[in-house]
N, C-alpha and C positions, 0 to 999 in steps of 0.2 A: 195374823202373819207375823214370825218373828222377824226383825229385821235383822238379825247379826249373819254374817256370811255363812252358808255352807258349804258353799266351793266357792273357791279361790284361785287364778291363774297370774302367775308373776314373773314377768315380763318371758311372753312363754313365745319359744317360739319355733318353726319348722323350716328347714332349707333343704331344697333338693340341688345338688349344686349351686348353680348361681339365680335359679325359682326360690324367692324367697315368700313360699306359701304362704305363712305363719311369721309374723316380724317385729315380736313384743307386746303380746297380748296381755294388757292389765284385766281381768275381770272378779266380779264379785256378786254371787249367787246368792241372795237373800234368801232364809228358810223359808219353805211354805208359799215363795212363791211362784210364778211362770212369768218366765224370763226369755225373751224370744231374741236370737241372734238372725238378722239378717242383712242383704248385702247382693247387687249384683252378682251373674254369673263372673268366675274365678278371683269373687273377693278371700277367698278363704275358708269357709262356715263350716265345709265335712272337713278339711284338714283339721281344724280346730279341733272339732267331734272326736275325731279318729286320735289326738291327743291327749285329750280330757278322758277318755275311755279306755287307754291304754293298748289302742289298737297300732297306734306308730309312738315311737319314741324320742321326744323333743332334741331337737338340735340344742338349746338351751334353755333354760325358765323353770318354773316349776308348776306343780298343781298341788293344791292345798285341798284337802276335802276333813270338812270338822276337825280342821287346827292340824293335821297328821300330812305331813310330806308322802302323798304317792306316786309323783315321777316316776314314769316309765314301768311303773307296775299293772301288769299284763291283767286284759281285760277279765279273765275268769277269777282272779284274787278280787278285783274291786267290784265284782257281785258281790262277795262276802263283807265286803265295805259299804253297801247299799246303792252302789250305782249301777242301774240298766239302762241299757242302751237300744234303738230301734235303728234299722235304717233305710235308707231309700227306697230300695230294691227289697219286697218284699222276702222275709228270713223265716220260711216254716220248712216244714215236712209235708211235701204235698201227697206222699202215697198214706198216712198215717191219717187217722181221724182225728176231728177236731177233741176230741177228749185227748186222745194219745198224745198227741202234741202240747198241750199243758198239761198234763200228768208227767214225763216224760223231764221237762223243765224243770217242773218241781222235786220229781226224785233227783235232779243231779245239783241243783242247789241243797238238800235236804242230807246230802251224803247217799245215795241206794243206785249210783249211778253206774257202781262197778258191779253190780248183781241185775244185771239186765235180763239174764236168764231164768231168773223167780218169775213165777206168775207174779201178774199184777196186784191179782187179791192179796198176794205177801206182804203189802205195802197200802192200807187202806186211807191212813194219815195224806196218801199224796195225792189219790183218787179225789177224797173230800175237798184236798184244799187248790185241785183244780177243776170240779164242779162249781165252787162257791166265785172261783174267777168266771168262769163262762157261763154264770147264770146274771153275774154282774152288768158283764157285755153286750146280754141278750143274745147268746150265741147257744143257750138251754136245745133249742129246738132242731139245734144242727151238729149236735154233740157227738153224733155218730156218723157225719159226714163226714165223705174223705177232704181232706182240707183240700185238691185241688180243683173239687168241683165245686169252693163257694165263690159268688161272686168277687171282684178286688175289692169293695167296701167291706165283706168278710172278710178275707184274709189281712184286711187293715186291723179289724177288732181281733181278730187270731191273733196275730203279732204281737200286739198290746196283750191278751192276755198270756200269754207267753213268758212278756217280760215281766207284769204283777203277778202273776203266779211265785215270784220270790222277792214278793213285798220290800221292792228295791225302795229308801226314801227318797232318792232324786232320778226324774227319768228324765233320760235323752233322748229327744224325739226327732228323729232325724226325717222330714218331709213327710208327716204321719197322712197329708190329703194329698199327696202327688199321683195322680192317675186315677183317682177316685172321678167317679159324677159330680155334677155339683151338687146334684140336689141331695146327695151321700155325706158332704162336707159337716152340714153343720148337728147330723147326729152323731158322729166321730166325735167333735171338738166339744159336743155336750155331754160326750162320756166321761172327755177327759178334762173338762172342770169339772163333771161331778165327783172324779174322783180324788181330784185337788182336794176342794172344798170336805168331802165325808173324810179324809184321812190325812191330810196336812200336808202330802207330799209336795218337792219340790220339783219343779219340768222346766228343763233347757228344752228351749224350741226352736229347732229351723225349718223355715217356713216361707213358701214364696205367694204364698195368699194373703194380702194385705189387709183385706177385709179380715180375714180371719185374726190377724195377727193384730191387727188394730183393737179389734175387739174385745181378745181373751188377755192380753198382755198386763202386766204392773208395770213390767221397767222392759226395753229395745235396744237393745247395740246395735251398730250398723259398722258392717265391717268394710272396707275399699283394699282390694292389694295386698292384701296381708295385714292393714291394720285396723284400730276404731275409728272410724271416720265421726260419730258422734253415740251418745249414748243419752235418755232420759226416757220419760215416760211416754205412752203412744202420743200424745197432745205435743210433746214438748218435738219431739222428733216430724212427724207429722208436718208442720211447720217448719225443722230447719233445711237452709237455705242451700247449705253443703247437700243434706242426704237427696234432697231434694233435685238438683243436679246429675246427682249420681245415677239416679232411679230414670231421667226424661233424658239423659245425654247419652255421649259414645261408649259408656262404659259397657252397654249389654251386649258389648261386641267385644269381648273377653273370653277370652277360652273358660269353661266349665271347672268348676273345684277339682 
């Protein structure tokens, strides 16, 4: 794992009039590795998201991604920068099968997005390189399911392949086991270090399974109100006395991000 930063946020922040989501975020994304942001209900964690991904546009701060200022540049440009992003609520095509929907991804990453009307076979480059995602996933066997009739631990692994289907280097995993089973959790979270680990990529995570997060994590931000309430590795956090508070007091009576 390299340690020099890949993303970078300085002193970033979001205001919705006098909501002050987002209230001078310093962070810093070491390459290669999984960095999990968390934090009681309405500390901030999808506002953050939604500004690091270029889905809302900071009231002030910046974002740094490999040394390069791209505040406020809209989420479909910083695919072409390496960042994907998932979220909450799962984001597929449920009338389309599971092939079509990463085939689909990949022609419009790939440039072939405006020739929708080509047969598919016109384009076999995107075919290939979203079978080679869905056989990754273990999703080979359901290639020709319609996406809305696979289970939500399907449509979790959908989603993910969705987003590696255009070999983003940093994913933003926004709630990747929320509404899953449990007993579904920890094949998800073993995809997605395996996929850490075979290709170097780096993963912001937000995540409200602590087991899980305690687990997979290198480094932990812990956000309160809009800000960092502490930051270090799962052991050092784990232990502190603030986050610690945060997580067993009044705060999960907080309105929702």
């Amino acid at each position: 794992m390299n340690s020099a930063p890949i993303l970078q946020t300085v002193n970033l922040a979001k205001h919705f009039g006098g909501l002050k989501a987002v209230d001078g975020i310093n962070l810093s994304v070491a390459e290669g590795s999984l960095h999990a942001i968390i934090g009681p209900n309405g500390a901030g964690k999808t506002t953050l998201f939604h500004l690091i991904s270029g889905h809302l546009p900071p009231t002030r701060g910046q974002v740094i991604l490999r040394g390069k200022d791209v505040t406020g540049m809209p989420a479909h440009r910083l695919v072409h920068y390496g960042l994907g992003r998932s979220f909450q609520i799962t984001n597929i095509f449920p009338d389309l099968t599971v092939q079509e929907n990463v085939r689909l991804a990949a022609q419009a990453v790939g440039g072939g997005s405006l020739q929708v009307w080509r047969h598919y076979r016109a384009f076999p480059q995107y075919l290939e390189q979203a079978m080679a995602v869905i056989e990754q996933l273990g999703l080979a066997d359901q290639s020709m399911q319609m996406a809305r009739t696979l289970p939500h631990g399907g449509k979790r692994k959908l989603e993910l392949a969705i987003l590696l289907v255009s070999d983003p280097d940093i994913l933003l995993l926004d709630e990747p086991t929320a509404g899953m089973a449990s007993e579904d959790v920890p094949e998800l979270m073993s995809l997605i270090e395996h996929i850490r680990r075979a290709s170097g990529k780096t993963i912001l995570l937000v995540e409200h399974n602590m087991n899980v997060v305690m687990r997979v994590s290198d480094r932990i931000t812990v956000m309160h109100q809009g800000h960092v309430l502490a930051e270090g590795t799962p052991a050092e956090v784990a232990t502190n006395e603030e986050v610690l508070k945060a997580y067993l007091g009044e705060l999960y009576d907080a309105p929702d991000d």
